[in-house]
C-alpha positions as CSV (number, residue, x, y, z in Angstrom):
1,X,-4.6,-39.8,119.5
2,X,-6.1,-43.1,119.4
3,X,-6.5,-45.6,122.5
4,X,-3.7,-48.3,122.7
5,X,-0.1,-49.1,122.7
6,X,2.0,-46.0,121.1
7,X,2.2,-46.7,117.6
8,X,5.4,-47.1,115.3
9,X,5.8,-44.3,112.8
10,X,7.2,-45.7,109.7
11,X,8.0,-42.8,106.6
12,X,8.6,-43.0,103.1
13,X,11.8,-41.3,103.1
14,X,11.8,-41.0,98.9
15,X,7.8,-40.2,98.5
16,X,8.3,-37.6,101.6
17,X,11.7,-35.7,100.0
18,X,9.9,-35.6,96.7
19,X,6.9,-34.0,97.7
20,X,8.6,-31.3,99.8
21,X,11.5,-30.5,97.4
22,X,8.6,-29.3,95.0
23,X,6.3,-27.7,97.7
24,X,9.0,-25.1,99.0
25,X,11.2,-22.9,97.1
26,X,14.9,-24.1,96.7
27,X,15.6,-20.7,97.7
28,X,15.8,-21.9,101.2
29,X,19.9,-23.0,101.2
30,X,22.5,-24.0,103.4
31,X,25.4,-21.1,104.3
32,X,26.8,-22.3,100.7
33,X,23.8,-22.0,98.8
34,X,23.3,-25.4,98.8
35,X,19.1,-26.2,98.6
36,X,17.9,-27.9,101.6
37,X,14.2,-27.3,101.2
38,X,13.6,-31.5,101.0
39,X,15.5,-31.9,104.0
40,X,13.6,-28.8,106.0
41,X,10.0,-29.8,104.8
42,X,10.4,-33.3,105.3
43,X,11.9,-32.9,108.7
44,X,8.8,-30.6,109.5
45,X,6.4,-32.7,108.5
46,X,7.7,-35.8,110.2
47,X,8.3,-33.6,113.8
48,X,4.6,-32.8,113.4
49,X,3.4,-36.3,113.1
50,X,5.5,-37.2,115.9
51,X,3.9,-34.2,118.1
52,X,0.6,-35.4,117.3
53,X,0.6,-39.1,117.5
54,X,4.0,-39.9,120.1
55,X,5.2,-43.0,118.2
56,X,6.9,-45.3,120.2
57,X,9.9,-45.1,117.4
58,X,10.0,-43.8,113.8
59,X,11.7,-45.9,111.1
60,X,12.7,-43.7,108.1
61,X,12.7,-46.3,105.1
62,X,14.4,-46.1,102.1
63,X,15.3,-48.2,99.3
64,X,15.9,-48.5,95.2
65,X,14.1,-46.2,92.7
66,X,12.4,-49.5,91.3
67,X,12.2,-52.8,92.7
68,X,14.3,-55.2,90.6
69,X,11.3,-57.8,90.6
70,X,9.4,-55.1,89.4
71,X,11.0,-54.3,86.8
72,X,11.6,-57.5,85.4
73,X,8.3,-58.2,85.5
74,X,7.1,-55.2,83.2
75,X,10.2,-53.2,81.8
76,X,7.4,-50.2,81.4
77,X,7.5,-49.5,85.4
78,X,8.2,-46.4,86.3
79,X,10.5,-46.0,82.7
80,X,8.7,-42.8,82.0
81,X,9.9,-40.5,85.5
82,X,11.8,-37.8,85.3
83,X,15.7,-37.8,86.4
84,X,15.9,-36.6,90.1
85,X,16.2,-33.1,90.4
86,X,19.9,-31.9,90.5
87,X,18.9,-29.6,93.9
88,X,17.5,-32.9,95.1
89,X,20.5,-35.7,94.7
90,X,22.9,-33.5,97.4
91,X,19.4,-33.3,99.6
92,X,19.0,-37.4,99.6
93,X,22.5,-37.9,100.3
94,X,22.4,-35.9,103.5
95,X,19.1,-36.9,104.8
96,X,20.2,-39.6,106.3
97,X,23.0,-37.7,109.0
98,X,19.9,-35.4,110.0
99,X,17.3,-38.4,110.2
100,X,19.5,-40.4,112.2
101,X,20.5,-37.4,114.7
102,X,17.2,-37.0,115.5
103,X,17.3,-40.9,117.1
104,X,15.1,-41.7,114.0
105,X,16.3,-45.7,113.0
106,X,16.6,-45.5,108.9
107,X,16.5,-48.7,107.0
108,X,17.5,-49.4,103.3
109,X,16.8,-51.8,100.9
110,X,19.2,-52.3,97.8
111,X,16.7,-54.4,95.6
112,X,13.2,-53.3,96.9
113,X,11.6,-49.8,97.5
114,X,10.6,-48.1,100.4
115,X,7.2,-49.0,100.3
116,X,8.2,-53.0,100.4
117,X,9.8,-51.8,103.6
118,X,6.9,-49.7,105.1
119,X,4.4,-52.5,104.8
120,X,6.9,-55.2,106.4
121,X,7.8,-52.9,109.4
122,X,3.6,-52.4,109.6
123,X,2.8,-56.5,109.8
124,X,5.4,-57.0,112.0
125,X,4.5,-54.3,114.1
126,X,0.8,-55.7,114.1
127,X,1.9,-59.2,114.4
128,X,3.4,-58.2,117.8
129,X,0.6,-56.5,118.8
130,X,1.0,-53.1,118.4
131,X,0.1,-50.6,115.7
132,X,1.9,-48.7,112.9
133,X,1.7,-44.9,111.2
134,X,2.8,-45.4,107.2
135,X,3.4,-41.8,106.4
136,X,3.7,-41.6,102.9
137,X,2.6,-39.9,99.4
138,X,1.9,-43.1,97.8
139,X,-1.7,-44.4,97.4
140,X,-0.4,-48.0,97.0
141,X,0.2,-48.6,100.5
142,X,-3.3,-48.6,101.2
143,X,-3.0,-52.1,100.7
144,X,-1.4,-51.9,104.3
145,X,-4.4,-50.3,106.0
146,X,-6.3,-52.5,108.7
147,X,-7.4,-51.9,111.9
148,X,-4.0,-51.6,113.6
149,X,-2.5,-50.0,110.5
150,X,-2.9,-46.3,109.5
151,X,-1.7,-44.7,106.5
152,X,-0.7,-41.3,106.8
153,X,-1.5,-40.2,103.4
154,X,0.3,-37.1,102.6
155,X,-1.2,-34.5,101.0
156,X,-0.3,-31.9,97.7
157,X,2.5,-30.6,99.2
158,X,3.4,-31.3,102.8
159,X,-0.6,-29.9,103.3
160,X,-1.0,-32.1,106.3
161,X,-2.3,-36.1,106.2
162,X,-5.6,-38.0,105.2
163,X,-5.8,-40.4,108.1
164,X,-6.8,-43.7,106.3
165,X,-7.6,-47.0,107.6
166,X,-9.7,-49.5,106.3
167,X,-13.0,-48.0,106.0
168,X,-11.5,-44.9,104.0
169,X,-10.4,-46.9,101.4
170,X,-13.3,-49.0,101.2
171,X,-15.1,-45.3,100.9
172,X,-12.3,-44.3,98.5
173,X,-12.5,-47.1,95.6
174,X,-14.9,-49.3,96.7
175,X,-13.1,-52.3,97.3
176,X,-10.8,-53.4,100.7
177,X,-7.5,-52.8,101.5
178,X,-6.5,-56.5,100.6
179,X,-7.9,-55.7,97.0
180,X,-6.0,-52.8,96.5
181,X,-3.6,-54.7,94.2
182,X,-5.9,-56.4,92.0
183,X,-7.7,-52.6,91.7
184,X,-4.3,-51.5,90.2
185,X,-3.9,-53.7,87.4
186,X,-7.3,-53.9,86.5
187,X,-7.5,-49.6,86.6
188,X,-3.7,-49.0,85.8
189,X,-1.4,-46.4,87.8
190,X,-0.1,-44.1,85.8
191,X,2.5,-42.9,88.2
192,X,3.8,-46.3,88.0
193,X,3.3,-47.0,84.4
194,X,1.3,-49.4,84.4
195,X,-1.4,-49.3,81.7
196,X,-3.9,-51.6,83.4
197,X,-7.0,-53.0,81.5
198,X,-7.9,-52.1,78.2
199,X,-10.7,-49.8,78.4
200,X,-11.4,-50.6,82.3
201,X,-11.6,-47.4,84.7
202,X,-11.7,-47.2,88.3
203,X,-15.6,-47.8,88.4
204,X,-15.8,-51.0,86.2
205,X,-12.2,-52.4,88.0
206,X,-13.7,-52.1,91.4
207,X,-17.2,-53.3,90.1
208,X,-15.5,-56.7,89.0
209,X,-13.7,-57.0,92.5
210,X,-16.9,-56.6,94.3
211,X,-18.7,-59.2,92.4
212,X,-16.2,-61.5,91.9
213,X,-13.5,-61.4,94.9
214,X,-10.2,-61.3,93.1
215,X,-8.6,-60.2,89.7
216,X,-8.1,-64.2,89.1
217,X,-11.7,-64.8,89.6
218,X,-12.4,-61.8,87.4
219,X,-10.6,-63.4,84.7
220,X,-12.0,-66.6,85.1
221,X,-15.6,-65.3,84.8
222,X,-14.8,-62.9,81.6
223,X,-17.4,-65.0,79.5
224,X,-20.4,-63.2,81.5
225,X,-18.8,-59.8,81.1
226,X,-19.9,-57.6,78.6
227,X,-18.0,-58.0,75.3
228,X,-15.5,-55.3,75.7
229,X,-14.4,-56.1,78.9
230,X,-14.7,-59.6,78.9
231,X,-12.4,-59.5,75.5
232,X,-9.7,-57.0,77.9
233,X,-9.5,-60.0,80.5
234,X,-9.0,-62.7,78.3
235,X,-6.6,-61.0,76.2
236,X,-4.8,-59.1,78.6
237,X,-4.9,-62.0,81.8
238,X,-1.1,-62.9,82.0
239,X,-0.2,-59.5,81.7
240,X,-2.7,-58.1,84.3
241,X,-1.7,-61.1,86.2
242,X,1.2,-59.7,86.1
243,X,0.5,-55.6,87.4
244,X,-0.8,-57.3,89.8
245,X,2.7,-58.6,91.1
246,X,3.8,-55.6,90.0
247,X,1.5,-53.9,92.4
248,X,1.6,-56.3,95.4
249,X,4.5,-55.3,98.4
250,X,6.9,-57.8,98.7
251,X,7.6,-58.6,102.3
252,X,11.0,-58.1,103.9
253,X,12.3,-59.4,107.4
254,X,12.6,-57.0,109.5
255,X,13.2,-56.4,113.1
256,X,11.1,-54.4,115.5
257,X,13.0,-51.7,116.8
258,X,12.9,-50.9,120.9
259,X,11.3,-48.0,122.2
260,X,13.1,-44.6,121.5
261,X,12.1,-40.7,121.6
262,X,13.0,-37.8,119.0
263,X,16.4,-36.5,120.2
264,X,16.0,-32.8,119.9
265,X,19.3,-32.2,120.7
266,X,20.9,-34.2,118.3
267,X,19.0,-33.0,115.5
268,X,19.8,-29.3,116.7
269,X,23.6,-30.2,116.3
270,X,23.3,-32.2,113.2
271,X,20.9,-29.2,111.4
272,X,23.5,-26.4,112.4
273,X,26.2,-28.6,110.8
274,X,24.1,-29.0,107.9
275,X,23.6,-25.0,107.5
276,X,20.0,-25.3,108.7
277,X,20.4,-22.9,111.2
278,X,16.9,-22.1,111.6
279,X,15.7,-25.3,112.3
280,X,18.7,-25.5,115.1
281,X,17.7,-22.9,116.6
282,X,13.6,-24.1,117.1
283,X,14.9,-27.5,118.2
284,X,17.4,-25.8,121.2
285,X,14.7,-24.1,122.7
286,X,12.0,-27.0,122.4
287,X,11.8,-28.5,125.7
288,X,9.4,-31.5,123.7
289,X,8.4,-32.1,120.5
290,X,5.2,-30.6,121.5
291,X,6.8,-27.3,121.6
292,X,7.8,-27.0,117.9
């Protein structure tokens, strides 16, 4: 654990249920056969985090499947996913009571997504001083990442986390956390669907941002590109112009919450009443998090 003021945990509540609905069987049910695998691997993963790093508080953040401003600013974002899993839609409606139980705060947006959230509860967090834990499966909040801001990248699966700060990301792409935008709609996501750049990859995208500082400058500079790129930022600037909004977290006000430990207890009560008798019984006879 690092040196320094307990940090925040903050969780992508949607990117965190996804990953663990599909990394453990939905053979594991409630007493009415109801899956709950989301809920238990999710819970799991978060307790661990929490044993390892003692947050000061964890927010569980959650918010709508697509931004409305993103949206309207490419009708193509994230058109092409796949209807939530019908094992899944009982699992997200009950998170929630077990989160909460557990003395985790949870916070929803109606408009914006979870990740608009994550990255407002990390500046304000560093903005006071302190420092914040993103834990999350999605590789656009690396934007986030600076010296009092770690991303808990989560891994295939709920395999554990790739700290990342700053330097990772630079190792990662190339470019800084500030740039990680601009990388996007020059390279495309395609879990987002967004196209990016006509025949621009991840190498040429961040070659451009090192030498020229910003996909605007980029653009501006296309005549001393070669021909094929230089042709894909001239023809394509308003609408890489706009990935790029696409890409970039909007930010929300938030407040900081006060100080506030993992309630064992709770959560013991709130996973028997759930059918998660398992987990119940592990969080009874924990004395500390540390003991799970």
């Amino acid at each position: 654990m690092a040196d320094g003021p307990a940090p925040l945990l903050v969780v992508d509540a949607p990117s965190l249920l996804y990953r663990a609905f599909f990394a453990l069987p939905d053979s594991i049910t409630d007493g009415d056969g109801t899956p709950v695998n989301a809920l238990l691997g999710a819970t799991n993963a978060i307790l661990r985090v929490v044993a390892d790093h003692e947050p000061r508080a964890v927010v569980i953040c959650d918010g709508a499947e697509a931004a409305h401003y993103r949206v309207e600013r490419y009708p193509g974002y994230h058109a092409a996913r796949p209807p939530v899993p019908d094992g899944l839609v009982p699992q997200l409606a009950r998170a929630d009571r077990l989160f909460s139980a557990l003395g985790w705060l949870t916070d929803r947006h109606d408009t914006l997504e979870a990740d608009d959230l994550l990255g407002s509860y990390a500046r304000a967090e560093s903005a006071a001083g302190g420092r914040a834990l993103l834990m999350t499966g999605d590789r656009d909040l690396y934007q986030c990442a600076t010296d009092a801001v770690t991303v808990l990248y989560l891994k295939t699966g709920v395999k554990g986390f790739e700290e990342t700060g700053p330097a990772q990301v630079e190792a990662r792409y190339g470019i800084p956390p500030a740039l990680v935008p601009d990388f996007i709609a020059l390279r495309g996501d395609q879990s987002d669907g967004l196209p990016g750049a006509r025949g621009i990859g991840e190498k040429t995208a961040a070659d451009l941002l090192r030498r020229h500082g910003s996909l605007d400058a980029a653009i501006a500079a296309a005549d001393g590109e070669r021909p094929r790129v230089a042709a894909a930022l001239r023809d394509q600037a308003d609408e890489l112009r706009g990935f790029l909004d696409v890409a970039t977290l909007r930010p929300v006000d938030v407040t900081r919450p006060p100080d506030r430990e993992t309630d064992l207890a709770g959560g013991a009560e709130a996973a028997a009443a759930l059918g998660m008798n398992r987990l119940a019984r592990r969080l009874r006879a924990a004395e500390s998090v540390s003991d799970l």
